[in-house]
ROSE-4610 file (N, C-alpha, C; in Angstrom, 1 decimal, always signed):
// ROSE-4610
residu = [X/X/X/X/X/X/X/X/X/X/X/X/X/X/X/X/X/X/X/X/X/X/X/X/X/X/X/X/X/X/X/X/X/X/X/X/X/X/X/X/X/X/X/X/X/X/X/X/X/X/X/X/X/X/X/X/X/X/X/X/X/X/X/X/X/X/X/X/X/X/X/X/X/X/X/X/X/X/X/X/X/X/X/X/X/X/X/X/X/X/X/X/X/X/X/X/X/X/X/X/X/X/X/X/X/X/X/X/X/X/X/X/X/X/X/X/X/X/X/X/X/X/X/X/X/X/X/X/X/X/X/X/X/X/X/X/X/X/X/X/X/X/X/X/X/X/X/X/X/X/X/X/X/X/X/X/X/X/X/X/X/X/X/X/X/X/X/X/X/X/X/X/X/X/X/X/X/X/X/X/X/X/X/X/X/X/X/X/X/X/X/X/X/X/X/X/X/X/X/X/X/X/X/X/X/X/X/X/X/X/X/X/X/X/X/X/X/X/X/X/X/X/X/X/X/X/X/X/X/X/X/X/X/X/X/X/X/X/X/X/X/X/X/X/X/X/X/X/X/X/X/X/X/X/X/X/X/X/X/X/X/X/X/X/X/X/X/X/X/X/X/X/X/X/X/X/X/X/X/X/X/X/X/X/X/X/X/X/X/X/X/X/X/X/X/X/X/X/X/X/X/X/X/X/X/X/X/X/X/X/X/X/X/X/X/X/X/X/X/X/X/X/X/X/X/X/X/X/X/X/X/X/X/X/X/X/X/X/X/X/X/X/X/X/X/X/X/X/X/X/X/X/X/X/X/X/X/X/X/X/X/X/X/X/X/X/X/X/X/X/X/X/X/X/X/X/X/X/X/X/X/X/X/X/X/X/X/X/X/X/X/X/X/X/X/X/X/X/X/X/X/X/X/X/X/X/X/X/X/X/X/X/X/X/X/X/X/X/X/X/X/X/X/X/X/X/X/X/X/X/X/X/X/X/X/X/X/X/X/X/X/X/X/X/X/X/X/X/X/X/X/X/X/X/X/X/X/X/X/X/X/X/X/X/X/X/X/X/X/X/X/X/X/X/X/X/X/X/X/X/X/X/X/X/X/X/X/X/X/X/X/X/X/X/X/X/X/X/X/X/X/X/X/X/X/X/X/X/X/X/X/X/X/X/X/X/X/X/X/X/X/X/X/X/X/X/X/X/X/X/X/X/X/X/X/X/X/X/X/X/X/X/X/X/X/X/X/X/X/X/X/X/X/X/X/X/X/X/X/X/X/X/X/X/X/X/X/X/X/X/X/X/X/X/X/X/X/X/X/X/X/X/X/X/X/X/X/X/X/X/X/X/X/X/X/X/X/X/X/X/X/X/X/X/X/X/X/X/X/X/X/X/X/X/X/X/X/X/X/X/X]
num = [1/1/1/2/2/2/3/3/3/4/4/4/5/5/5/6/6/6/7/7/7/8/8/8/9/9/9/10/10/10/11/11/11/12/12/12/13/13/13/14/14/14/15/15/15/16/16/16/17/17/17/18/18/18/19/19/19/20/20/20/21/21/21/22/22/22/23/23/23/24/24/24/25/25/25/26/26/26/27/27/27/28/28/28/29/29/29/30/30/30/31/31/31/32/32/32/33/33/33/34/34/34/35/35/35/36/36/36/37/37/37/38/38/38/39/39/39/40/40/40/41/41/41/42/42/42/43/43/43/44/44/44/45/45/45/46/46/46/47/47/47/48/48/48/49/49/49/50/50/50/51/51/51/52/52/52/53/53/53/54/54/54/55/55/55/56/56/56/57/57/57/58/58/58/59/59/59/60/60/60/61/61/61/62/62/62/63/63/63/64/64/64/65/65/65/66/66/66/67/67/67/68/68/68/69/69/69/70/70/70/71/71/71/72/72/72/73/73/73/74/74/74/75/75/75/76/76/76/77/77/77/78/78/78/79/79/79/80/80/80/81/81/81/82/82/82/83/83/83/84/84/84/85/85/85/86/86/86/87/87/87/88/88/88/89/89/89/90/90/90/91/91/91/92/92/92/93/93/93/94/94/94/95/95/95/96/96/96/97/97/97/98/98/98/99/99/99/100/100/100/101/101/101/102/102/102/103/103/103/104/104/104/105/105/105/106/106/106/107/107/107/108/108/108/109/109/109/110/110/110/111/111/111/112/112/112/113/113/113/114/114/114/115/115/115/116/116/116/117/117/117/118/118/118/119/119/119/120/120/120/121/121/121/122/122/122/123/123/123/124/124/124/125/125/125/126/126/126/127/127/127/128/128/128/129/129/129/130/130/130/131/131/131/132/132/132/133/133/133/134/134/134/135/135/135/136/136/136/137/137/137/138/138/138/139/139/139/140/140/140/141/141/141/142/142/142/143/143/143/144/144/144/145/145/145/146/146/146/147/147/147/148/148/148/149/149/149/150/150/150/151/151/151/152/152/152/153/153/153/154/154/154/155/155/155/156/156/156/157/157/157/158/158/158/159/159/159/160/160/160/161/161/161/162/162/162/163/163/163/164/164/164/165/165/165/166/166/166/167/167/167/168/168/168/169/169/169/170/170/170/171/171/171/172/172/172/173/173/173/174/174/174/175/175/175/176/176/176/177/177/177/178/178/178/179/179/179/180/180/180/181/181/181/182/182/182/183/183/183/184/184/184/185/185/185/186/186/186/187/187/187/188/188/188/189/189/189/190/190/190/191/191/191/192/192/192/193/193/193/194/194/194/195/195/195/196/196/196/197/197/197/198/198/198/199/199/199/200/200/200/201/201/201/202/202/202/203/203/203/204/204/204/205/205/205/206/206/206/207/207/207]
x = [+59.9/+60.9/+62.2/+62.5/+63.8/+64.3/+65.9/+66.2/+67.4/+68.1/+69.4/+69.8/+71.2/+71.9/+73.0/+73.1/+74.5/+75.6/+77.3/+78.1/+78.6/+78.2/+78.6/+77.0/+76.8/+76.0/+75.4/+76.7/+76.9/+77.6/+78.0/+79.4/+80.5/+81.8/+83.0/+82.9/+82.7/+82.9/+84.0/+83.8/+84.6/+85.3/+87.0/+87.8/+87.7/+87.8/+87.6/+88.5/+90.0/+91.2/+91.6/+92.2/+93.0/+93.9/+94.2/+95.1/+95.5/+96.2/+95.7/+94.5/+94.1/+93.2/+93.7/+92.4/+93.3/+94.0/+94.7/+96.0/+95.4/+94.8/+93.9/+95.2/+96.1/+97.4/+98.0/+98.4/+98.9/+97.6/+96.6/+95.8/+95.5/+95.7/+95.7/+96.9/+97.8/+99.7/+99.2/+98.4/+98.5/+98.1/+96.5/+95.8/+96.2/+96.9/+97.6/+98.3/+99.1/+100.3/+99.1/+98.3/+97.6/+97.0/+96.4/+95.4/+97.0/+98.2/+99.2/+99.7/+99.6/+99.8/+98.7/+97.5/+96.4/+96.5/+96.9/+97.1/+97.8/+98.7/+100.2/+100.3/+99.4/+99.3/+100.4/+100.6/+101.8/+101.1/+101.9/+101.7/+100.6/+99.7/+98.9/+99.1/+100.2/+100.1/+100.7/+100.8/+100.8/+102.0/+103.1/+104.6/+104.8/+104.0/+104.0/+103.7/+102.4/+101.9/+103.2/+103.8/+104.2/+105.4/+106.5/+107.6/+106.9/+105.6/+105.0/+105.1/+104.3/+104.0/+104.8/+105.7/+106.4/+105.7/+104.5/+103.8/+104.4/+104.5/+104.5/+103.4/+103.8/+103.1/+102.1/+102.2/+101.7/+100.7/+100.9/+100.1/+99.2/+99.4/+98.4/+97.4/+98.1/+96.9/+95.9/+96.4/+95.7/+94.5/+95.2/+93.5/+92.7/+93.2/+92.8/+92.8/+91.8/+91.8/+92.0/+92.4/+92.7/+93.4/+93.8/+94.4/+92.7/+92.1/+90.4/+90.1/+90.2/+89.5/+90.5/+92.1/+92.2/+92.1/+91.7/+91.8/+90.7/+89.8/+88.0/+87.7/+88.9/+88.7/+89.8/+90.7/+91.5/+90.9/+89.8/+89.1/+87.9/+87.5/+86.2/+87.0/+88.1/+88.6/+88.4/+87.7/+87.2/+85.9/+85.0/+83.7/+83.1/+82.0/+81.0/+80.2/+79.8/+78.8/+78.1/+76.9/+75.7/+74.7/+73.7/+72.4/+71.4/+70.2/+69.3/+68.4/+67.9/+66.3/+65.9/+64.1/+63.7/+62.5/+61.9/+60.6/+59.9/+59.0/+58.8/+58.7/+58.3/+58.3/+59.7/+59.8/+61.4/+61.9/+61.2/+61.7/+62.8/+62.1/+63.1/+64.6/+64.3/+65.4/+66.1/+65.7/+66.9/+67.6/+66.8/+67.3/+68.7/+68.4/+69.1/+70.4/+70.1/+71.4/+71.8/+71.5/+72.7/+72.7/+72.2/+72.9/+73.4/+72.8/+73.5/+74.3/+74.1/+75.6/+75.9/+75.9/+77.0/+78.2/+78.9/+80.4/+80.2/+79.2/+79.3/+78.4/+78.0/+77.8/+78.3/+79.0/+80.0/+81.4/+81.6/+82.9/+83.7/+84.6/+84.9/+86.1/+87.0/+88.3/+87.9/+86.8/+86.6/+86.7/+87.8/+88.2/+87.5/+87.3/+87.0/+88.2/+89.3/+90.9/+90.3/+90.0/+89.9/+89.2/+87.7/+86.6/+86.9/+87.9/+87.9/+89.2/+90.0/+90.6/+89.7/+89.2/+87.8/+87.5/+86.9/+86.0/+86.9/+88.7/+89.2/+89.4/+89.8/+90.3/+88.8/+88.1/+86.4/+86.7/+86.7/+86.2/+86.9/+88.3/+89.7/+89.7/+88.8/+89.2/+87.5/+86.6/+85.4/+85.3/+86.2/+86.4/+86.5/+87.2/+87.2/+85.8/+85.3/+84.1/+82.7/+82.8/+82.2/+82.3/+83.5/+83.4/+83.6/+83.6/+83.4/+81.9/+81.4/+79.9/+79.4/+79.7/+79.4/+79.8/+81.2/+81.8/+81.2/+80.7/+80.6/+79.1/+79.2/+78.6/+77.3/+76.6/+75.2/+75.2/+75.9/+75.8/+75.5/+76.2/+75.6/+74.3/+74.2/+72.9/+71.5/+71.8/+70.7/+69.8/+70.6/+69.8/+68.9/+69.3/+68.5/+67.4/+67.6/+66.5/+65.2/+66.0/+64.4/+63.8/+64.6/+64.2/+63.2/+63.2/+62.4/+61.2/+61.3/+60.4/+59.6/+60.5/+59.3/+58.3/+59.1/+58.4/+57.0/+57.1/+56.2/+55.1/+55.5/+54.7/+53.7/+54.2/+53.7/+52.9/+53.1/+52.4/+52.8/+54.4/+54.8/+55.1/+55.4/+55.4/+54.6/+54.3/+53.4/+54.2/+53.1/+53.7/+54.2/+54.4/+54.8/+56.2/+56.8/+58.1/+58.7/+59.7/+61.0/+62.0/+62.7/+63.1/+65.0/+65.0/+66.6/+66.7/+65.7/+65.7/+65.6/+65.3/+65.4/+67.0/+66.9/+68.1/+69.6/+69.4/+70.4/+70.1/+69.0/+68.9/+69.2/+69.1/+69.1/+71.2/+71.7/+72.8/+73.7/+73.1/+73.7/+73.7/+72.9/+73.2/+74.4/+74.6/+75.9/+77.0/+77.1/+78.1/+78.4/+77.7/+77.3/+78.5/+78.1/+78.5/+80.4/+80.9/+81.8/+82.4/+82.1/+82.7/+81.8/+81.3/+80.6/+81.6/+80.6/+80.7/+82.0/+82.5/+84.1/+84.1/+83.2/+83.0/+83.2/+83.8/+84.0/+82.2/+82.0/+81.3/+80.5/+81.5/+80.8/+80.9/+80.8/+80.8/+79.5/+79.4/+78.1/+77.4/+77.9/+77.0/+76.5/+77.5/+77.1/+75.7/+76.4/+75.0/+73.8/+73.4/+72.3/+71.4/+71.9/+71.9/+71.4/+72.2/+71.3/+70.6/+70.3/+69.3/+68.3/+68.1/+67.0/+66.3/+67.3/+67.3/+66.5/+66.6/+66.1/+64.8/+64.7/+62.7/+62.6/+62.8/+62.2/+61.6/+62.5/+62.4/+61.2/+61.4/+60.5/+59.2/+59.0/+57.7/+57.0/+58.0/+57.3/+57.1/+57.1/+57.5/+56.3/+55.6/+54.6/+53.2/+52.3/+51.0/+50.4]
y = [-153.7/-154.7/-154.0/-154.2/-153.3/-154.0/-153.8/-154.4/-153.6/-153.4/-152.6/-153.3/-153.1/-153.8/-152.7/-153.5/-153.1/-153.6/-153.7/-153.9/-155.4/-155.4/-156.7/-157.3/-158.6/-159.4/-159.0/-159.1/-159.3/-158.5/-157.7/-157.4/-158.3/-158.1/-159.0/-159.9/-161.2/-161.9/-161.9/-161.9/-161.4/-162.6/-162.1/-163.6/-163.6/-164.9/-165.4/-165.8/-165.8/-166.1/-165.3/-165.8/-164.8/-163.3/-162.2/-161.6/-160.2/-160.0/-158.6/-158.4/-156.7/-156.6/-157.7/-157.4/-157.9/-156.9/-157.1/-155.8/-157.0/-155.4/-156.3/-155.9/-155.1/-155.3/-156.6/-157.3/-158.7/-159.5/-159.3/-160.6/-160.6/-159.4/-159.5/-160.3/-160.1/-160.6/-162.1/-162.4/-164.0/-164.3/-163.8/-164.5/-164.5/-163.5/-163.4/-164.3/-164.9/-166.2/-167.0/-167.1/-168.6/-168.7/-167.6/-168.0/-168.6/-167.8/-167.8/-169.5/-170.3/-171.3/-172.6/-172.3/-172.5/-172.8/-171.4/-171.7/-172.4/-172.3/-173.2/-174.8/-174.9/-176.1/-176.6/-175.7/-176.0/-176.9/-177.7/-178.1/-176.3/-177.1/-175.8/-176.3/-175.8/-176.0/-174.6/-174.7/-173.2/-172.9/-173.8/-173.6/-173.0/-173.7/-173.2/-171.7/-171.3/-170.2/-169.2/-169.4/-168.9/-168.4/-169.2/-169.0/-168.0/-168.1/-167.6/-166.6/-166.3/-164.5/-163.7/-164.2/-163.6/-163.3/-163.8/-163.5/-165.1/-164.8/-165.3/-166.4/-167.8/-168.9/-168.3/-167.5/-166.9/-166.0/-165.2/-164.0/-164.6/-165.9/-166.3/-167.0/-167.7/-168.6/-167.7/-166.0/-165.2/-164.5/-164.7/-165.0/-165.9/-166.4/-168.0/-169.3/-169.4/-170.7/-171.9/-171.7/-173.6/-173.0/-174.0/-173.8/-173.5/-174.9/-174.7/-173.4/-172.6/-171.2/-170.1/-170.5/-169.5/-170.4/-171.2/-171.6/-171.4/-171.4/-171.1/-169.2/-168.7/-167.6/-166.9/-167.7/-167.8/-167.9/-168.9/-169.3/-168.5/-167.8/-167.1/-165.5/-165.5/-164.2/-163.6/-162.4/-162.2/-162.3/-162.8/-163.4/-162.4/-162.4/-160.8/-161.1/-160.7/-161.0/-159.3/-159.5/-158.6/-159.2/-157.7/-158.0/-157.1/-157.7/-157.6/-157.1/-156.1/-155.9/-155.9/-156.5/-157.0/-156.6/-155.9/-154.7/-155.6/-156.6/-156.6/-157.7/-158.5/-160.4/-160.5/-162.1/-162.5/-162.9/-164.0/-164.5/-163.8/-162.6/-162.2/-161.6/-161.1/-160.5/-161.7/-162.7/-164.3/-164.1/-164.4/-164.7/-164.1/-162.7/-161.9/-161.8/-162.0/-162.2/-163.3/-164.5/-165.6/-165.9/-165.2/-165.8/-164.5/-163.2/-162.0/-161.1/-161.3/-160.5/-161.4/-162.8/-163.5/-163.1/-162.6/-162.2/-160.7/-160.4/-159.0/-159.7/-160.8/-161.4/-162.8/-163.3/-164.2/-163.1/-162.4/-161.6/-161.7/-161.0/-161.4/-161.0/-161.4/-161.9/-163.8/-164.4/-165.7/-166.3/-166.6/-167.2/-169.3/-169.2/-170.9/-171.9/-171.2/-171.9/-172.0/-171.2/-170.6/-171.7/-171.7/-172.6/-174.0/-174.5/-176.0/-176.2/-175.5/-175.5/-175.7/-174.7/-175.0/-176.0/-176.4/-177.9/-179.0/-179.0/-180.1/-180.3/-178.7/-179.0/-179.1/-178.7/-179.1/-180.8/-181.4/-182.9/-183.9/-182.9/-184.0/-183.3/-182.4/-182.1/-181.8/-182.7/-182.3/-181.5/-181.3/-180.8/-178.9/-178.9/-177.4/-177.4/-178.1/-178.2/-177.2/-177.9/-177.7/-176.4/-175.9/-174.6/-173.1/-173.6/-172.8/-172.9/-173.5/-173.4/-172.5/-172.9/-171.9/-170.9/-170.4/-169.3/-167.8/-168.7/-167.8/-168.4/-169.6/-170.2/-170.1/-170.4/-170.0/-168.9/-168.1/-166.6/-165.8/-166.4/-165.7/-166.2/-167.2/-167.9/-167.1/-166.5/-165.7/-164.9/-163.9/-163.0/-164.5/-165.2/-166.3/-166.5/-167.2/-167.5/-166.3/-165.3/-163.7/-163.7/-163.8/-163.7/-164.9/-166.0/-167.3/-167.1/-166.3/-166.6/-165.2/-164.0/-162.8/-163.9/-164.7/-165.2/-166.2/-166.7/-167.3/-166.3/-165.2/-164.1/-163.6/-163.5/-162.6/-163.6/-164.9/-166.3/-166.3/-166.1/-166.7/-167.8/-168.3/-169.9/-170.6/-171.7/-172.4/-172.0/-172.1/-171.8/-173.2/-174.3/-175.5/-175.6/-174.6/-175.3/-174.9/-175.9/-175.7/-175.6/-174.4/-173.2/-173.8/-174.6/-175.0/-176.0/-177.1/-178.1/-177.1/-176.5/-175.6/-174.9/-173.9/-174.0/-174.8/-175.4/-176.9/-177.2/-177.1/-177.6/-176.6/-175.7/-174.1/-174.3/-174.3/-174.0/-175.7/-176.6/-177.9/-177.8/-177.3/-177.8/-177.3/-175.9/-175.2/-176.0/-176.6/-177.5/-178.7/-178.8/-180.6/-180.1/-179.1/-178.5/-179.0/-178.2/-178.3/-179.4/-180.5/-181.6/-182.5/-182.9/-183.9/-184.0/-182.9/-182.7/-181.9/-181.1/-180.7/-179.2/-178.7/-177.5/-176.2/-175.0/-174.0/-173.6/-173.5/-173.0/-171.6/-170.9/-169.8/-169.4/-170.9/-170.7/-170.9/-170.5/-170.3/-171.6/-172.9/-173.8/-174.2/-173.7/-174.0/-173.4/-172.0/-170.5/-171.3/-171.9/-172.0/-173.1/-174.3/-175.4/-174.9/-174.3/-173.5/-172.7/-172.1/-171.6/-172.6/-173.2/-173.7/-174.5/-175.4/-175.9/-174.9/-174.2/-172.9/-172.7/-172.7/-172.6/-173.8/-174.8/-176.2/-175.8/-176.2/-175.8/-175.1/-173.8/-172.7/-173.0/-173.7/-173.8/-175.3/-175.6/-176.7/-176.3/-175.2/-174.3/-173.2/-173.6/-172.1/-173.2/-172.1/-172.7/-173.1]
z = [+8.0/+8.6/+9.0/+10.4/+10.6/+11.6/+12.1/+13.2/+13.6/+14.4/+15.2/+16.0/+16.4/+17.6/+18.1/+19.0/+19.9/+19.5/+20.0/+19.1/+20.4/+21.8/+22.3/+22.9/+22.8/+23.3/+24.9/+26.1/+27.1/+27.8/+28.1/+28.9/+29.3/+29.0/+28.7/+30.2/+29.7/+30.9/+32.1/+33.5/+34.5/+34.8/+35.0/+34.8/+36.4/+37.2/+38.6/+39.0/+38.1/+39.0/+39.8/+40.8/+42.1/+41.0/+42.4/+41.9/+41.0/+40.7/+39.9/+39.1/+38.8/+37.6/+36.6/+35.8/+34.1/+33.4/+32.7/+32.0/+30.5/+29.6/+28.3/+27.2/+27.2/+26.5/+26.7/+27.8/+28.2/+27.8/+27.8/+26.9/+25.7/+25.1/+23.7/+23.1/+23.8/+23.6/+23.8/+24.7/+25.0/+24.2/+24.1/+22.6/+21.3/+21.1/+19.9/+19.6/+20.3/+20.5/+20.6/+21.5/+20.8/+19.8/+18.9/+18.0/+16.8/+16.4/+16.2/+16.1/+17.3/+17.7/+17.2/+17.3/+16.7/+15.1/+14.3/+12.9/+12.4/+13.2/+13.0/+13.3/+13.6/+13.8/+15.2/+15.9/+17.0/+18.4/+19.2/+20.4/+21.2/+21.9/+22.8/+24.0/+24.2/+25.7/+26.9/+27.9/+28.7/+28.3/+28.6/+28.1/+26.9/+25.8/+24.3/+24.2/+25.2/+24.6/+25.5/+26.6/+27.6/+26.4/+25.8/+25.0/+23.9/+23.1/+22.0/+22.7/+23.7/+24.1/+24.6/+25.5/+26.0/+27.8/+27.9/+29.2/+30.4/+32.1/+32.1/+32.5/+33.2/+33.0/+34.4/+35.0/+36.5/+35.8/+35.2/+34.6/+33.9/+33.1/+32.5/+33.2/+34.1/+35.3/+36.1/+36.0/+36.7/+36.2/+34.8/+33.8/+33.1/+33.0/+32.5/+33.8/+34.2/+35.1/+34.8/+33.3/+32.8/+31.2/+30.6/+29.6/+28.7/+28.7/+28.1/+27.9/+29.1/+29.1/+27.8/+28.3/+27.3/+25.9/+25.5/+24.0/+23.4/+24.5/+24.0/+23.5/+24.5/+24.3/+22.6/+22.8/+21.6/+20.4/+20.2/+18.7/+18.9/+20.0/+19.6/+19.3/+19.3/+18.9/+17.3/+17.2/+15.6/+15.7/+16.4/+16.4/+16.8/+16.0/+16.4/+17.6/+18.3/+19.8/+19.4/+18.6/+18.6/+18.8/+19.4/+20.5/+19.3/+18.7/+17.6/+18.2/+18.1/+18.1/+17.5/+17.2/+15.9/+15.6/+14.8/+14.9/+13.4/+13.0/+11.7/+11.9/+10.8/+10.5/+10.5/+11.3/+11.9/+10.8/+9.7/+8.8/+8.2/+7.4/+6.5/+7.0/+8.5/+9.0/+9.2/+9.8/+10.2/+8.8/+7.4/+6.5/+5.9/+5.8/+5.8/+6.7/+8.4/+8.8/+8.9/+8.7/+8.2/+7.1/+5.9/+5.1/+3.8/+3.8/+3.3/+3.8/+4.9/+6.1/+7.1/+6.2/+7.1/+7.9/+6.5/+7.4/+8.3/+8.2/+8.8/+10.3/+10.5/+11.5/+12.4/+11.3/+12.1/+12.5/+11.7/+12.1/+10.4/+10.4/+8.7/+8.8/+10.2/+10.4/+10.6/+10.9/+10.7/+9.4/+9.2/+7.9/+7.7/+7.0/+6.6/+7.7/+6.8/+7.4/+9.2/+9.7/+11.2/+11.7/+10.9/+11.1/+11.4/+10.1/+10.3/+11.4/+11.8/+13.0/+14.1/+13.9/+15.3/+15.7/+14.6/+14.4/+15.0/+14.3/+14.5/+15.9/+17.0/+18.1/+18.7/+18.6/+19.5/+19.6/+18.5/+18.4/+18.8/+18.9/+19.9/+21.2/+22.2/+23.0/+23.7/+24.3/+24.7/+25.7/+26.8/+27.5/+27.2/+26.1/+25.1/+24.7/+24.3/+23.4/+24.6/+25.9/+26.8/+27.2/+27.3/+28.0/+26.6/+25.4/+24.7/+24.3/+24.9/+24.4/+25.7/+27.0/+27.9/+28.1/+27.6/+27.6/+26.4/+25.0/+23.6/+23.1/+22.6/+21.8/+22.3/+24.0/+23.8/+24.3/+24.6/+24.8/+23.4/+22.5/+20.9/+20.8/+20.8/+20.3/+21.1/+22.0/+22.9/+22.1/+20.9/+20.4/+19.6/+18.2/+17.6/+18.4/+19.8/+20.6/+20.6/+21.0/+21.3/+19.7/+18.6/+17.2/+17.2/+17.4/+17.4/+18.5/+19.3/+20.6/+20.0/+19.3/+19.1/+17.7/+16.7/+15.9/+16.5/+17.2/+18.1/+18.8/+19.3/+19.7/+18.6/+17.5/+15.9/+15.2/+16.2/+14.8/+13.9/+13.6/+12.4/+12.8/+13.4/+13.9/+14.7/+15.2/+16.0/+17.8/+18.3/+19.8/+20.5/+19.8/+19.9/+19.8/+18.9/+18.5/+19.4/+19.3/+20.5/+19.6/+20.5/+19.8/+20.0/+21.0/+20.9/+20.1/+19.2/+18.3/+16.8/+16.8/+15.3/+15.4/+16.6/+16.4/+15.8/+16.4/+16.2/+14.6/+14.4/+12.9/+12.0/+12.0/+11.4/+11.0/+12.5/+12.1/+12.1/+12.5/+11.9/+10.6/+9.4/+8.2/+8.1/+8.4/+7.6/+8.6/+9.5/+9.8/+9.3/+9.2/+8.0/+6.5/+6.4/+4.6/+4.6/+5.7/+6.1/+6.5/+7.8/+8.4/+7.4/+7.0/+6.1/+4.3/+3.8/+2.6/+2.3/+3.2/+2.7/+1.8/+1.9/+1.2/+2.6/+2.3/+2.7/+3.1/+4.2/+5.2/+4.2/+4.1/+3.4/+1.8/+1.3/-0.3/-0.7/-2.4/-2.2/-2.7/-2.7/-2.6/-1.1/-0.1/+0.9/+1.5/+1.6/+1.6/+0.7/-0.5/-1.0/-0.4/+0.2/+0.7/+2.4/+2.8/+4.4/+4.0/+2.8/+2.7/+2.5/+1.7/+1.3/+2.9/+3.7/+4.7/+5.6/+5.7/+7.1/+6.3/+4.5/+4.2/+4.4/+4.4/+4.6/+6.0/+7.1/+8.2/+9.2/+8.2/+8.6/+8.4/+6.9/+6.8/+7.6/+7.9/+9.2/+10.0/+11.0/+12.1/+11.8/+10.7/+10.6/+11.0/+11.6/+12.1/+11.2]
């Protein structure tokens, strides 16, 4: 059983606003002021972040084509984007990376605090919700998919399952832990409960 990666998913997505390169000193400045703004619980708006950074409200529009874009890009900051190769039965390697190097695969500047921020501004803002799913969210989820589709190849699972409904289920529970039940995402009643959830799962998923 063995698996390796690379250190980004994708190549850094190409921003489509008019106008100069990107200058990644001035977006780290911006992001920094939002994520900053974010914790703080402060108004997010372009003005806000404009006063926080010091960049102006023109420089930002030149990389960010909406406020959405840079906030999506703000909360996925810290977030690991690794590409898995997977040589061996999938099971034990899934297991292992969500739930014994969690933080060495969500990122482990992603704090709990971070998380339930997340959560709150996704659920009051669908519009955010939308383009951080297209922007990070199914871009990560790419490797999961080749992991489920090689387990399908290997017959550890039925060639039936549909692989974006496990998905969803796999990492719904550990969101449930959190917006439901109120427990830190990565504590270890949580961890035991996705675990158990993903063997349930699994062994429904096996031929």
């Amino acid at each position: 059983m063995s698996y390796h990666y690379t250190e980004r998913e994708d190549p850094k997505p190409v921003r489509t606003g008019p106008g100069r390169p990107p200058n990644e000193a001035l977006d780290r400045q911006v992001i920094i002021a939002a994520r900053r703004l974010i914790r703080e619980g402060k108004p997010l708006t372009i003005q806000e972040i404009v006063e926080a950074s010091g960049a102006s409200r023109s420089a930002i529009y030149r990389r960010w084509p909406s406020l959405n874009e840079l906030l999506a890009d703000a909360l996925d900051h810290g977030r690991t984007n690794r590409v898995y190769s997977f040589d061996g039965p999938i099971k034990p390697i899934l297991e292992e990376l969500l739930f014994d190097r969690m933080h060495e695969t969500v990122g482990r500047g992603y704090t709990d605090k971070h998380y339930r921020r997340h959560l709150e501004l996704m659920m009051a803002n669908p519009q955010l919700q939308k383009v951080y799913w297209e922007k990070h969210a199914s871009r990560r989820l790419k490797c999961m998919q080749r992991a489920l589709q090689a387990a399908k190849d290997n017959g550890e699972i039925r060639r039936d399952v549909d692989i974006e409904a496990a998905l969803d289920a796999i990492y719904g529970v550990r969101t449930f832990q959190t917006a439901v039940r109120g427990v830190p995402f990565d504590s270890p009643e949580a961890v035991q409960r996705a675990r158990a959830a993903f063997d349930l799962l699994w062994k429904g998923m096996e031929p």
